[in-house]
N, CA, C and O atoms as a GROMACS GRO file, in nm:
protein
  580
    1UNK      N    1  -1.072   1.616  -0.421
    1UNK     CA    2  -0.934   1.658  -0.422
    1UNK      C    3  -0.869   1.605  -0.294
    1UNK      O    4  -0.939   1.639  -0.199
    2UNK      N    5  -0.774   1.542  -0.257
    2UNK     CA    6  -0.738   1.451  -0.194
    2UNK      C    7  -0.607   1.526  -0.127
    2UNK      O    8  -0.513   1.573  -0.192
    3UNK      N    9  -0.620   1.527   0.002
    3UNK     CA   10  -0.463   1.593   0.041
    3UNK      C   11  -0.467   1.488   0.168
    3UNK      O   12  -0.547   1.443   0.250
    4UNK      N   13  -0.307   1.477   0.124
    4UNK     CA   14  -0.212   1.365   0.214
    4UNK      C   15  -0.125   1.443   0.327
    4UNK      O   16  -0.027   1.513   0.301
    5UNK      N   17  -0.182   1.418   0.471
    5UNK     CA   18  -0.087   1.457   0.555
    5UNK      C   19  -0.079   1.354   0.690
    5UNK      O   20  -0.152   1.259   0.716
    6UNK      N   21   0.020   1.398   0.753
    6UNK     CA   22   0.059   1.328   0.860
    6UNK      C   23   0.219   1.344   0.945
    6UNK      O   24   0.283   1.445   0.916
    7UNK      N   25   0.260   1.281   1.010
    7UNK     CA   26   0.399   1.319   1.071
    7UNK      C   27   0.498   1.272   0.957
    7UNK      O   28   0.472   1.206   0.857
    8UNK      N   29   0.574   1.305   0.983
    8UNK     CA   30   0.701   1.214   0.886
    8UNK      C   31   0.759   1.128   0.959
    8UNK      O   32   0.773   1.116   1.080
    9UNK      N   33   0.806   1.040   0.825
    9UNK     CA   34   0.853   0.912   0.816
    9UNK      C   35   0.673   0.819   0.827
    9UNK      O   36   0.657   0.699   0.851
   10UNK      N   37   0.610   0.878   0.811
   10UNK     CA   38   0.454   0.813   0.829
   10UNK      C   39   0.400   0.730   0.700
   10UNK      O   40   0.304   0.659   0.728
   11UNK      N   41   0.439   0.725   0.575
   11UNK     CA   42   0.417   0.696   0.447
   11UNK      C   43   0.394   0.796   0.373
   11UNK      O   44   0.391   0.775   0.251
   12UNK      N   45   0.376   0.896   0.410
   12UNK     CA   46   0.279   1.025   0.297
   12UNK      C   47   0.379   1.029   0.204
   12UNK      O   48   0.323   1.069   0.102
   13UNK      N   49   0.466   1.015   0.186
   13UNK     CA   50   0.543   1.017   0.044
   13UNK      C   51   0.549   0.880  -0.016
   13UNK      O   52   0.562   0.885  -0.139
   14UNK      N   53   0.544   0.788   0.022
   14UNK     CA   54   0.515   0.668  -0.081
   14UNK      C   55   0.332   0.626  -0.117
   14UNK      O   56   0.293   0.571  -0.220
   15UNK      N   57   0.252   0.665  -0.009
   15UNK     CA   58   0.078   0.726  -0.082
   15UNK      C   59   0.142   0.781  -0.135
   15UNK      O   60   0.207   0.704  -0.207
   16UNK      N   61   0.186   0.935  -0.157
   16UNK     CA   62   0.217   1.022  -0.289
   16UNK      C   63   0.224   0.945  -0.406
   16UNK      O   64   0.127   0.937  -0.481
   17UNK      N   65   0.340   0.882  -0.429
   17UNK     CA   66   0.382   0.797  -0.540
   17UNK      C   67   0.274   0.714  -0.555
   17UNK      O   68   0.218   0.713  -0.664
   18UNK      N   69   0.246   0.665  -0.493
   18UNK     CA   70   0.086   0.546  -0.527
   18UNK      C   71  -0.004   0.561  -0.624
   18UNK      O   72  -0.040   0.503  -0.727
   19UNK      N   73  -0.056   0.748  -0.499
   19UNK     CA   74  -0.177   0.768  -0.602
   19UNK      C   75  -0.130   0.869  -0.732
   19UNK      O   76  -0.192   0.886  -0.836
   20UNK      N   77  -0.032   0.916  -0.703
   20UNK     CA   78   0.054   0.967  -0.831
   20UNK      C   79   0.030   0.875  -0.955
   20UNK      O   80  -0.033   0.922  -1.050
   21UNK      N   81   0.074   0.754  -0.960
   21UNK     CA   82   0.098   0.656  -1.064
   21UNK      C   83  -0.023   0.636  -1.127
   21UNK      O   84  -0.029   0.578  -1.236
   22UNK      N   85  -0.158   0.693  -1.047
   22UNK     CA   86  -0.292   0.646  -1.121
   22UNK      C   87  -0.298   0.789  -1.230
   22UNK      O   88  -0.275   0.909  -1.219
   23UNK      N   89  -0.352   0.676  -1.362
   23UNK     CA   90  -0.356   0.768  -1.446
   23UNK      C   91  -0.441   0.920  -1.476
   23UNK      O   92  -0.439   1.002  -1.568
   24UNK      N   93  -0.507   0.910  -1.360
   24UNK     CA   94  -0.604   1.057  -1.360
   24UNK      C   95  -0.575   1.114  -1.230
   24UNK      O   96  -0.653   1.202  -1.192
   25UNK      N   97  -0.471   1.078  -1.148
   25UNK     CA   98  -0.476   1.133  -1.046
   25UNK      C   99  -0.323   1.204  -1.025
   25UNK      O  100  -0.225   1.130  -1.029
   26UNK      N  101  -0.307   1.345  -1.002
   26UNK     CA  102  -0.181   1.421  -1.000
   26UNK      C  103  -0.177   1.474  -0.864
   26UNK      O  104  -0.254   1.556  -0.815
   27UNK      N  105  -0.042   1.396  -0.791
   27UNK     CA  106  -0.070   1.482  -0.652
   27UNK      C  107   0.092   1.552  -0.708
   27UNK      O  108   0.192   1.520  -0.772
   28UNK      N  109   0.008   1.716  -0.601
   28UNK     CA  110   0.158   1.782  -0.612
   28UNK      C  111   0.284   1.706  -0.514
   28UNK      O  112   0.274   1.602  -0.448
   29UNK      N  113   0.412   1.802  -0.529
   29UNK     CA  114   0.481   1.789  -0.425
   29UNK      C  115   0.488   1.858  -0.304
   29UNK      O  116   0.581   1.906  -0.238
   30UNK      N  117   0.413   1.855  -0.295
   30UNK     CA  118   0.340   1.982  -0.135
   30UNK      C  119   0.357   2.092  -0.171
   30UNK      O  120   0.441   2.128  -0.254
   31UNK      N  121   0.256   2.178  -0.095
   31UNK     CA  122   0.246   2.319  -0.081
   31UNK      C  123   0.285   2.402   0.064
   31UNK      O  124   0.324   2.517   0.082
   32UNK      N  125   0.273   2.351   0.108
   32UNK     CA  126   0.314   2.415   0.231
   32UNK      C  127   0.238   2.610   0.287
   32UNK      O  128   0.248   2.676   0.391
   33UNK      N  129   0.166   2.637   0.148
   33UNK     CA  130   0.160   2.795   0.172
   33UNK      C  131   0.022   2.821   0.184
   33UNK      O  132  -0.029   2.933   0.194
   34UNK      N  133  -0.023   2.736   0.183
   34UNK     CA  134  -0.209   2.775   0.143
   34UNK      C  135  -0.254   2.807   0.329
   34UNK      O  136  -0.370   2.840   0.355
   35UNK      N  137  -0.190   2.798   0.398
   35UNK     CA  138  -0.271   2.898   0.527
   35UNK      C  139  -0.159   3.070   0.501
   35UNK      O  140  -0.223   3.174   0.499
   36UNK      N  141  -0.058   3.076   0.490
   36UNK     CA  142  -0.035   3.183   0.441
   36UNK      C  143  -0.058   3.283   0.343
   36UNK      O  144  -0.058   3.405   0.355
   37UNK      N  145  -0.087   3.182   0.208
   37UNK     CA  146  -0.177   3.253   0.091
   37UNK      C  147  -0.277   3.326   0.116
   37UNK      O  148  -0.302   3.434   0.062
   38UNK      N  149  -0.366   3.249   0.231
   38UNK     CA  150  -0.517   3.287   0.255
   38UNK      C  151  -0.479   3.421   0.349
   38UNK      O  152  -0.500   3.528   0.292
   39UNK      N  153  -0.427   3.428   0.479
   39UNK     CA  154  -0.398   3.581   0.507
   39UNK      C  155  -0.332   3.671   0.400
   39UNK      O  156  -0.372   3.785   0.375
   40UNK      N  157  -0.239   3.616   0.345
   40UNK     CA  158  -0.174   3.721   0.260
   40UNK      C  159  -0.283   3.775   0.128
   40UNK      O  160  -0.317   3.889   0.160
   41UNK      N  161  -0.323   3.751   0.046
   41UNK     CA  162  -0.442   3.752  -0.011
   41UNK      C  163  -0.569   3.797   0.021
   41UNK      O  164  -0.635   3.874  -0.049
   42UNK      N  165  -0.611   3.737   0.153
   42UNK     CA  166  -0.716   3.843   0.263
   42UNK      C  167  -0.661   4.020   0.284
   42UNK      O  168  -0.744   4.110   0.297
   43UNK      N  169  -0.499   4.048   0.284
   43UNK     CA  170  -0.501   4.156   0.321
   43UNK      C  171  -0.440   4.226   0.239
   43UNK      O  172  -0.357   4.315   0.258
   44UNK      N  173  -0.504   4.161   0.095
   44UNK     CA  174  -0.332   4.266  -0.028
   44UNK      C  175  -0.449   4.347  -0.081
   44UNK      O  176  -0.570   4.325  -0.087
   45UNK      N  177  -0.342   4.483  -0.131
   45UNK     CA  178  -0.480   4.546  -0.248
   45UNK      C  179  -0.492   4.439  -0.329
   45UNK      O  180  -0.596   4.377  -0.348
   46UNK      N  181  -0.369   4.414  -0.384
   46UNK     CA  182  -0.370   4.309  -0.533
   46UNK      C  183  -0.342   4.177  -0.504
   46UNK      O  184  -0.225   4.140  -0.513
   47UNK      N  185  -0.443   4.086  -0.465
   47UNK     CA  186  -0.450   3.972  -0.431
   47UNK      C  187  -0.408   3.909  -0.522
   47UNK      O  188  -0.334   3.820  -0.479
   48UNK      N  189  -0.421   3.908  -0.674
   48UNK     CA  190  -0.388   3.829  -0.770
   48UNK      C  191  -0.192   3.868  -0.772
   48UNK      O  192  -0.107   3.791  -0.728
   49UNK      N  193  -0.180   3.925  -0.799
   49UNK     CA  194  -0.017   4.023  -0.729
   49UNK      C  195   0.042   3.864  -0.618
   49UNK      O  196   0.091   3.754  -0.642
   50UNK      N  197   0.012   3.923  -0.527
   50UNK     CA  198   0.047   3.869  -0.429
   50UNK      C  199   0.020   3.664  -0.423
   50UNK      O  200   0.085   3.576  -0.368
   51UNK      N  201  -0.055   3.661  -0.474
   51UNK     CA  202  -0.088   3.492  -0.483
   51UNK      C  203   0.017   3.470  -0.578
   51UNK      O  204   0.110   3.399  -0.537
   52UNK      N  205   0.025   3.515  -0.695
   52UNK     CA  206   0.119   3.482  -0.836
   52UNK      C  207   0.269   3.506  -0.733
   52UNK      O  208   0.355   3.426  -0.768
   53UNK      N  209   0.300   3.566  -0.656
   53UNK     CA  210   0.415   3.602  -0.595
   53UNK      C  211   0.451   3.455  -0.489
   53UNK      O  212   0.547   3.378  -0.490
   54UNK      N  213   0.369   3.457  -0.433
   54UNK     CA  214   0.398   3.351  -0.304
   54UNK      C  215   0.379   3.208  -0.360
   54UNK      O  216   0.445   3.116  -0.312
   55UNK      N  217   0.299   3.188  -0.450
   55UNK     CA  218   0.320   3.046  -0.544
   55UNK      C  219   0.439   3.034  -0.657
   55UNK      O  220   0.473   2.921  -0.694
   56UNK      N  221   0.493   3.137  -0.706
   56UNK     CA  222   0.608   3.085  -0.801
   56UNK      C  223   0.744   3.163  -0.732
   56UNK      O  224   0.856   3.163  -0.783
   57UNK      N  225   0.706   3.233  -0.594
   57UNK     CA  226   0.818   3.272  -0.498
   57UNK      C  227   0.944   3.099  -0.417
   57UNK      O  228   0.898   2.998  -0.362
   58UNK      N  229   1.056   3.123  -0.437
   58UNK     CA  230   1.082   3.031  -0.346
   58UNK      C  231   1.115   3.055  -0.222
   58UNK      O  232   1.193   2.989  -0.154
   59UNK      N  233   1.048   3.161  -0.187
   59UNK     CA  234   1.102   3.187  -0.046
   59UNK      C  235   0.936   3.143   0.015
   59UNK      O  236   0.904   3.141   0.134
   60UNK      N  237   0.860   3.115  -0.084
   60UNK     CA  238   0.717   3.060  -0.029
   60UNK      C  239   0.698   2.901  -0.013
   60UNK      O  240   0.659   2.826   0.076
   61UNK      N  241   0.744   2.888  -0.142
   61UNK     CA  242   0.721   2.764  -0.242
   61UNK      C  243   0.861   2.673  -0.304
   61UNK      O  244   0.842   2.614  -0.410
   62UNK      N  245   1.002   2.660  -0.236
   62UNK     CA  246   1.107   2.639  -0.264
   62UNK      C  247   1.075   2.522  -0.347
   62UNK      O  248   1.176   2.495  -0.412
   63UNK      N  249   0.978   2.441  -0.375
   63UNK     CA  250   0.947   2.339  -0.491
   63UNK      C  251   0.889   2.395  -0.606
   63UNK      O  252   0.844   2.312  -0.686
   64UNK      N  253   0.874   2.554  -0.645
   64UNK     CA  254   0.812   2.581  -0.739
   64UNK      C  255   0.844   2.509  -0.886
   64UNK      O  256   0.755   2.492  -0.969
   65UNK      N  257   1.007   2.462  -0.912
   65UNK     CA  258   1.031   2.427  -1.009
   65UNK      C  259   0.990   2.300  -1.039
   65UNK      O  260   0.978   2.263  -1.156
   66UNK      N  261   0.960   2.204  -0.912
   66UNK     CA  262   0.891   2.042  -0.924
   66UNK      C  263   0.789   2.088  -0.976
   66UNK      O  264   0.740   2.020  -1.066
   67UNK      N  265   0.728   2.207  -0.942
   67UNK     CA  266   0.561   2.156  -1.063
   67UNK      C  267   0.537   2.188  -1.184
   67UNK      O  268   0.440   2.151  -1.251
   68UNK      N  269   0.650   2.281  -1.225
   68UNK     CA  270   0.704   2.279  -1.402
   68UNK      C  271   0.619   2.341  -1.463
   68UNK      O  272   0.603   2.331  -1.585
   69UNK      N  273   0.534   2.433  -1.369
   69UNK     CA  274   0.426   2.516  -1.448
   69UNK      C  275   0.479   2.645  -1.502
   69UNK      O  276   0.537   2.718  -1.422
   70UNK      N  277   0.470   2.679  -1.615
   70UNK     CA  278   0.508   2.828  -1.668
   70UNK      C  279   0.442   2.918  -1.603
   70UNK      O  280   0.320   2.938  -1.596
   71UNK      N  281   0.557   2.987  -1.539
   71UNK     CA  282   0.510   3.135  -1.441
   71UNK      C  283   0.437   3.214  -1.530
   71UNK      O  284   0.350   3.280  -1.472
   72UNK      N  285   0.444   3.233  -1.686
   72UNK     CA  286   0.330   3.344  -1.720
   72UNK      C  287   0.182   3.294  -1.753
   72UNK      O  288   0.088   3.371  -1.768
   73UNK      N  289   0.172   3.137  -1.764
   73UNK     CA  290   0.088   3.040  -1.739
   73UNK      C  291  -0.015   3.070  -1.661
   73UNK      O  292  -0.134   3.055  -1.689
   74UNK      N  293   0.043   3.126  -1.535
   74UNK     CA  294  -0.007   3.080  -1.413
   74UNK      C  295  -0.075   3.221  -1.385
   74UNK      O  296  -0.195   3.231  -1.357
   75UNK      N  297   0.012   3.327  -1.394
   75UNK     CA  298  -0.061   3.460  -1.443
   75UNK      C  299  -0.181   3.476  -1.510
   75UNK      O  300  -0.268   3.554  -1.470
   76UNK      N  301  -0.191   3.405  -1.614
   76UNK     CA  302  -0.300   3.445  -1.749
   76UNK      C  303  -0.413   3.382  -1.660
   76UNK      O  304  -0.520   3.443  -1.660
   77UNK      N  305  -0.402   3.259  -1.578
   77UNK     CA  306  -0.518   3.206  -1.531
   77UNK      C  307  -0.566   3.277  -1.380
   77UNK      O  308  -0.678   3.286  -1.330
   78UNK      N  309  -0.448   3.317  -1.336
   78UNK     CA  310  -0.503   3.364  -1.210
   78UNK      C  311  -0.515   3.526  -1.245
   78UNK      O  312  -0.553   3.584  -1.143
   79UNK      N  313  -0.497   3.612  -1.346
   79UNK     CA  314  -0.572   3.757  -1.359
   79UNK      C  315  -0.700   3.709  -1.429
   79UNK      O  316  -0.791   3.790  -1.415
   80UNK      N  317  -0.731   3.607  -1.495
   80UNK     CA  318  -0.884   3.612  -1.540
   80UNK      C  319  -0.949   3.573  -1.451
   80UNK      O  320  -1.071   3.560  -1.469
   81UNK      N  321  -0.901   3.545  -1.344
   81UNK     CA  322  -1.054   3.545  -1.227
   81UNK      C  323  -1.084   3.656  -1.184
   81UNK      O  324  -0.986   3.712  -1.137
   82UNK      N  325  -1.206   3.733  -1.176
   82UNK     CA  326  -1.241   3.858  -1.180
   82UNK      C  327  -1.419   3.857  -1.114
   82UNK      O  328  -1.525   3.824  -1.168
   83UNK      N  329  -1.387   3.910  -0.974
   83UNK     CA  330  -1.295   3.950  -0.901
   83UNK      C  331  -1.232   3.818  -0.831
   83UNK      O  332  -1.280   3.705  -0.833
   84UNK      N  333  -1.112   3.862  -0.766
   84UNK     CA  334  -1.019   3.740  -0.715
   84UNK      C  335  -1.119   3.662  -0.610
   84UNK      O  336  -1.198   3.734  -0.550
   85UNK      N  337  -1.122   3.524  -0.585
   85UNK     CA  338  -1.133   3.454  -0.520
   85UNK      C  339  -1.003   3.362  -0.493
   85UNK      O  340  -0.931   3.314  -0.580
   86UNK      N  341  -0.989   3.347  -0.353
   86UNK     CA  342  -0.904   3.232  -0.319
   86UNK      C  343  -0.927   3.103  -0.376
   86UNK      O  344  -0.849   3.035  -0.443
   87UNK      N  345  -1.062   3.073  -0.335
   87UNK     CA  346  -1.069   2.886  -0.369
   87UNK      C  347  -1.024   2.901  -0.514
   87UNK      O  348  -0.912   2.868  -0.552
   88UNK      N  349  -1.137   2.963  -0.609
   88UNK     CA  350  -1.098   2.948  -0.772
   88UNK      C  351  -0.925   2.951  -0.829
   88UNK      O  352  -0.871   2.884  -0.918
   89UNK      N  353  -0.864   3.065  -0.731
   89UNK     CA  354  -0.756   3.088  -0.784
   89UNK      C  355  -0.638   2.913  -0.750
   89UNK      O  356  -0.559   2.859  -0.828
   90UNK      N  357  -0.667   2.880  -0.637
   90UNK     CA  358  -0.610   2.742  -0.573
   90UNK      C  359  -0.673   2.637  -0.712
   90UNK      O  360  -0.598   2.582  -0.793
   91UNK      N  361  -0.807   2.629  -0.714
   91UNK     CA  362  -0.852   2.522  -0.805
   91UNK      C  363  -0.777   2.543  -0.975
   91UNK      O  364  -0.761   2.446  -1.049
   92UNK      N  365  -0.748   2.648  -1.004
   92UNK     CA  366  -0.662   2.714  -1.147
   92UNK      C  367  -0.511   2.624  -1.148
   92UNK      O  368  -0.466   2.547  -1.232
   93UNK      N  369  -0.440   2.682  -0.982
   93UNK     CA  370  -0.314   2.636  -0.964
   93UNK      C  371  -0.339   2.490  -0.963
   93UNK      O  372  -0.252   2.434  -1.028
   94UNK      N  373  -0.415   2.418  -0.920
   94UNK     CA  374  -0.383   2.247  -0.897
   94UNK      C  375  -0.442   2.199  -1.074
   94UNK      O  376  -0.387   2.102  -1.127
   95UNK      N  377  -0.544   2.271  -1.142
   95UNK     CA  378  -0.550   2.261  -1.271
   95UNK      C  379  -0.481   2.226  -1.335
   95UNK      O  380  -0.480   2.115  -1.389
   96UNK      N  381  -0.374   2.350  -1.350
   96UNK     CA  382  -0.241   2.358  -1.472
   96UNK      C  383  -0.149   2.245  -1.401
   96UNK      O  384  -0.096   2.155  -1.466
   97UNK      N  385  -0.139   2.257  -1.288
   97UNK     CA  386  -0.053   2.079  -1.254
   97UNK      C  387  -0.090   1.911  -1.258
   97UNK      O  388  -0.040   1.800  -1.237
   98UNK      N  389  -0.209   1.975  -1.297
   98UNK     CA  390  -0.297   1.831  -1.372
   98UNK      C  391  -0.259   1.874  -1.493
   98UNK      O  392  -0.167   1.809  -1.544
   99UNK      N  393  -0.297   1.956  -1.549
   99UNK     CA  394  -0.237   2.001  -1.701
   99UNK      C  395  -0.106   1.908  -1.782
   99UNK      O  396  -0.088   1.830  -1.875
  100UNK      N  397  -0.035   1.983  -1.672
  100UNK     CA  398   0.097   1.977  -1.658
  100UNK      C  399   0.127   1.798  -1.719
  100UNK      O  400   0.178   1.750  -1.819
  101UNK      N  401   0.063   1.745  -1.594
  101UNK     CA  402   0.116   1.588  -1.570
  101UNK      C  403   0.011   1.514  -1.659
  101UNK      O  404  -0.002   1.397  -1.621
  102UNK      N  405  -0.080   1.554  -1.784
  102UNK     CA  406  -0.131   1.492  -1.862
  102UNK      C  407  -0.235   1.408  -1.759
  102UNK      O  408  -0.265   1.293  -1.792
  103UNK      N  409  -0.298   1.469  -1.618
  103UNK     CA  410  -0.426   1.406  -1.585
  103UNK      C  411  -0.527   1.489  -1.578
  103UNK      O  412  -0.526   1.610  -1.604
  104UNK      N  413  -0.636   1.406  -1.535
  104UNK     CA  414  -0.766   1.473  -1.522
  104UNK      C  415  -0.794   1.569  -1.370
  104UNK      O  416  -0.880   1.656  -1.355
  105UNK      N  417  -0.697   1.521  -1.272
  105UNK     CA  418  -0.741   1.564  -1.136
  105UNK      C  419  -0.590   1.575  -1.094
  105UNK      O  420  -0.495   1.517  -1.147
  106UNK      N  421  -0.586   1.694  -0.949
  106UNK     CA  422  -0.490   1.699  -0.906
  106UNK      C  423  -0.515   1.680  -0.734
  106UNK      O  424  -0.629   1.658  -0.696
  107UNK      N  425  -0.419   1.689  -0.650
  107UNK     CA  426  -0.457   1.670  -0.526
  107UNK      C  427  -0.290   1.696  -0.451
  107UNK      O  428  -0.203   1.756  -0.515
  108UNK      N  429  -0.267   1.646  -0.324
  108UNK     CA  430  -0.156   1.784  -0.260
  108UNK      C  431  -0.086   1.694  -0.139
  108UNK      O  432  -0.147   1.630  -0.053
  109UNK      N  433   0.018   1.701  -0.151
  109UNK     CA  434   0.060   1.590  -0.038
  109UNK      C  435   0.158   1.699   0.084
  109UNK      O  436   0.274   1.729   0.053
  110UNK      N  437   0.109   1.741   0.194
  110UNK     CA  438   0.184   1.835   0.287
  110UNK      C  439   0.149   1.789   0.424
  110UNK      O  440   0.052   1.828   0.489
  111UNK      N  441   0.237   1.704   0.461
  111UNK     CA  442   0.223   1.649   0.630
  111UNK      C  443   0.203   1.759   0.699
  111UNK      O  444   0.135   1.740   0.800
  112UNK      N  445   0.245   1.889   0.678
  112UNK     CA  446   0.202   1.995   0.757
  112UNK      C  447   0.075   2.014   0.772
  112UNK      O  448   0.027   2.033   0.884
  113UNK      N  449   0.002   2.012   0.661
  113UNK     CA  450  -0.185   2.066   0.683
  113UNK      C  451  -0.222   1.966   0.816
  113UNK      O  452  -0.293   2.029   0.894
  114UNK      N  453  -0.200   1.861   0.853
  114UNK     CA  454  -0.280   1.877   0.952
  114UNK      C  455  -0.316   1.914   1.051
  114UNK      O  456  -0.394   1.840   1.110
  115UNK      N  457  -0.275   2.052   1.121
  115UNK     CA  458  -0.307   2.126   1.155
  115UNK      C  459  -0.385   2.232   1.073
  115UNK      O  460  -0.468   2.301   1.132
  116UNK      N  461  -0.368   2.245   0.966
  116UNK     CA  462  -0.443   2.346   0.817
  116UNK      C  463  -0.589   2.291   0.773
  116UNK      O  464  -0.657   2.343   0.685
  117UNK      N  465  -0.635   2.144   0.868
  117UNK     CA  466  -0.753   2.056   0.768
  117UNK      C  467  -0.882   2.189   0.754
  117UNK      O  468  -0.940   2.220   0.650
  118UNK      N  469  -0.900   2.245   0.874
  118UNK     CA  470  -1.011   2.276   0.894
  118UNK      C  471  -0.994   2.466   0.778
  118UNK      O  472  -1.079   2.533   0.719
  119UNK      N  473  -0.882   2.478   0.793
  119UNK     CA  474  -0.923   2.556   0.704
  119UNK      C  475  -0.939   2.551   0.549
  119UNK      O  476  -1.040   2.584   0.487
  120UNK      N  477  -0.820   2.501   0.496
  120UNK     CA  478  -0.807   2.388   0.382
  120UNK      C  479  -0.946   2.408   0.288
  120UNK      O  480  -0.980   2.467   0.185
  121UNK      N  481  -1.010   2.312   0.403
  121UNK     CA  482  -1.194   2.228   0.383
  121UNK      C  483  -1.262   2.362   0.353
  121UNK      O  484  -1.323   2.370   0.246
  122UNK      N  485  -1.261   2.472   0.439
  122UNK     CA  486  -1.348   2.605   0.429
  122UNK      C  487  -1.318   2.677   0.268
  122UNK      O  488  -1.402   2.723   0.191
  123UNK      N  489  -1.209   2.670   0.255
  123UNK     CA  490  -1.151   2.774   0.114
  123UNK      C  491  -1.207   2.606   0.033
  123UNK      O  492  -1.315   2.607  -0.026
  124UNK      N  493  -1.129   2.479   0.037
  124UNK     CA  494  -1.203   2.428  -0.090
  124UNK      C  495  -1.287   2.302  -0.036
  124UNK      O  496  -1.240   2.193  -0.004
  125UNK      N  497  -1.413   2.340  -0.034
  125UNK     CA  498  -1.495   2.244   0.027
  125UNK      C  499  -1.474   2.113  -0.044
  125UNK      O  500  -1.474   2.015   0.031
  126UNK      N  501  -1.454   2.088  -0.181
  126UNK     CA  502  -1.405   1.942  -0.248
  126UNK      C  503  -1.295   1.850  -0.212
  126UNK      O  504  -1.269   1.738  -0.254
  127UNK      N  505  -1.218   1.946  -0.099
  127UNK     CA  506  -1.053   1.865   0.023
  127UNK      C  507  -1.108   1.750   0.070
  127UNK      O  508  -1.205   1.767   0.144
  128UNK      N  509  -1.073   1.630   0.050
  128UNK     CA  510  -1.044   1.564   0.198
  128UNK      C  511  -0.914   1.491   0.226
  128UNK      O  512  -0.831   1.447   0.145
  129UNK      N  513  -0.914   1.489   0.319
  129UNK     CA  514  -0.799   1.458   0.347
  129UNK      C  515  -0.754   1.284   0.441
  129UNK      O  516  -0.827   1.232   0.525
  130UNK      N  517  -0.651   1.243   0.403
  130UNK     CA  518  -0.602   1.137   0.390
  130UNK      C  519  -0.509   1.125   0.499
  130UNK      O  520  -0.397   1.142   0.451
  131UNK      N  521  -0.501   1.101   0.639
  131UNK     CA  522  -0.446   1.129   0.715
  131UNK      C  523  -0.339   0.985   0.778
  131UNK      O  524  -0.396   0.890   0.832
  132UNK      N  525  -0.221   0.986   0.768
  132UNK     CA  526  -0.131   0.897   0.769
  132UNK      C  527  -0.100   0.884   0.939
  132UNK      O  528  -0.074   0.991   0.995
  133UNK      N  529  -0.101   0.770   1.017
  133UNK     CA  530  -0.101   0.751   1.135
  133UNK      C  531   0.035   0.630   1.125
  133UNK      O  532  -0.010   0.518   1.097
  134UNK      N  533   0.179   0.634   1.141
  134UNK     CA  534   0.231   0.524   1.146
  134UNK      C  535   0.218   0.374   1.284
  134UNK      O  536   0.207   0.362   1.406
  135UNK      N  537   0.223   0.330   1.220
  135UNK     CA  538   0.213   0.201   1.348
  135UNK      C  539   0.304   0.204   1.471
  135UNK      O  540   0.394   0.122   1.478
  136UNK      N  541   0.289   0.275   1.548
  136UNK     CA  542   0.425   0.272   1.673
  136UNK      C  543   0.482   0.146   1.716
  136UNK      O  544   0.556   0.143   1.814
  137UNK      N  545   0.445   0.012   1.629
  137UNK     CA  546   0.524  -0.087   1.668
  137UNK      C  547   0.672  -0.098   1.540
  137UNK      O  548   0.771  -0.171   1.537
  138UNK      N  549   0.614   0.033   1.434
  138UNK     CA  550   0.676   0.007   1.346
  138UNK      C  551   0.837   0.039   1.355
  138UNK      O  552   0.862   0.160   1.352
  139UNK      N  553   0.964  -0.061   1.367
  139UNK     CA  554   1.055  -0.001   1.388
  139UNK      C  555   1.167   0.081   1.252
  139UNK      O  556   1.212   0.012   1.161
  140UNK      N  557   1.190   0.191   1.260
  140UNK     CA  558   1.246   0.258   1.125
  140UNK      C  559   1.337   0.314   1.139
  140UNK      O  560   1.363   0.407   1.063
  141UNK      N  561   1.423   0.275   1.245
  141UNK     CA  562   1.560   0.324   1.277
  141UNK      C  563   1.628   0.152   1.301
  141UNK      O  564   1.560   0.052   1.326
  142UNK      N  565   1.822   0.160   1.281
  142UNK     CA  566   1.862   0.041   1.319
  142UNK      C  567   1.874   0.032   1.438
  142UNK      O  568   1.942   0.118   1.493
  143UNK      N  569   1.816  -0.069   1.516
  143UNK     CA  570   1.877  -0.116   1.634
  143UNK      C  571   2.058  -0.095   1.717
  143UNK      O  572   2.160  -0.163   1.699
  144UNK      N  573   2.046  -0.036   1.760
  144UNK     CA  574   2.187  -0.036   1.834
  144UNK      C  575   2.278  -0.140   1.839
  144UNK      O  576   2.254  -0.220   1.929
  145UNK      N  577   2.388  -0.168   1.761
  145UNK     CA  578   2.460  -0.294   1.798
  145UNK      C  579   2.518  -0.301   1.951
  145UNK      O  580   2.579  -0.401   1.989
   0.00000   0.00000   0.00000
């Protein structure tokens, strides 16, 4: 499972599109919530509650509608995990967005995780991550006339 991060303006959104275009490979449009999921979830009675909340919340997830997954969808798969686990419930969500996009695999593009790698890796040991370094000779602003 492949997650794309790095600073911006670094490429991680045109990798996105890259490995997007391969036919078995679905990267989301970032998540941004999976170090918050994991405390919030660590400390709910109703972890499944609370995950279904902060993934189809936009005050979590303001891209919930880019991943076009049906909110009661997402329910049916994350109450049949029993009892809740984080990783399983994450591996369900990137599922139905492979689902979704007619591939076999999904994977996560959020320049933020890298600071998040090391936990990321702990909840889903199958992460790695793809880390975008731009060229500092690269110039991406216009020159001053």
């Amino acid at each position: 499972m492949p997650f794309i991060d790095g600073l911006p303006r670094s490429g991680t959104t045109l990798l996105r599109m890259m490995l997007d275009a391969h036919p078995d490979l679905a990267i989301t449009p970032g998540t941004k919530f999976i170090p918050q999921l994991c405390a919030a979830c660590h400390n709910s009675p109703d972890p499944h509650a609370t995950f279904i909340h902060m993934v189809a919340s936009s005050d979590t997830n303001p891209r919930w509608h880019d991943w076009q997954i049906d909110t009661e969808a997402l329910q049916h798969v994350i109450y049949a995990i029993q009892p809740f686990h984080l990783a399983n419930a994450l591996r369900e969500l990137y599922g139905l967005y492979s689902q979704i996009s007619d591939k076999s695999r999904a994977g996560d593009k959020t320049p933020a995780y890298s600071v998040s790698m090391r936990l990321i890796q702990s909840i889903l040991p199958e992460a790695y991550f793809i880390h975008l370094i731009r060229d500092g000779r690269a110039q991406w602003w216009a020159p001053p006339s």
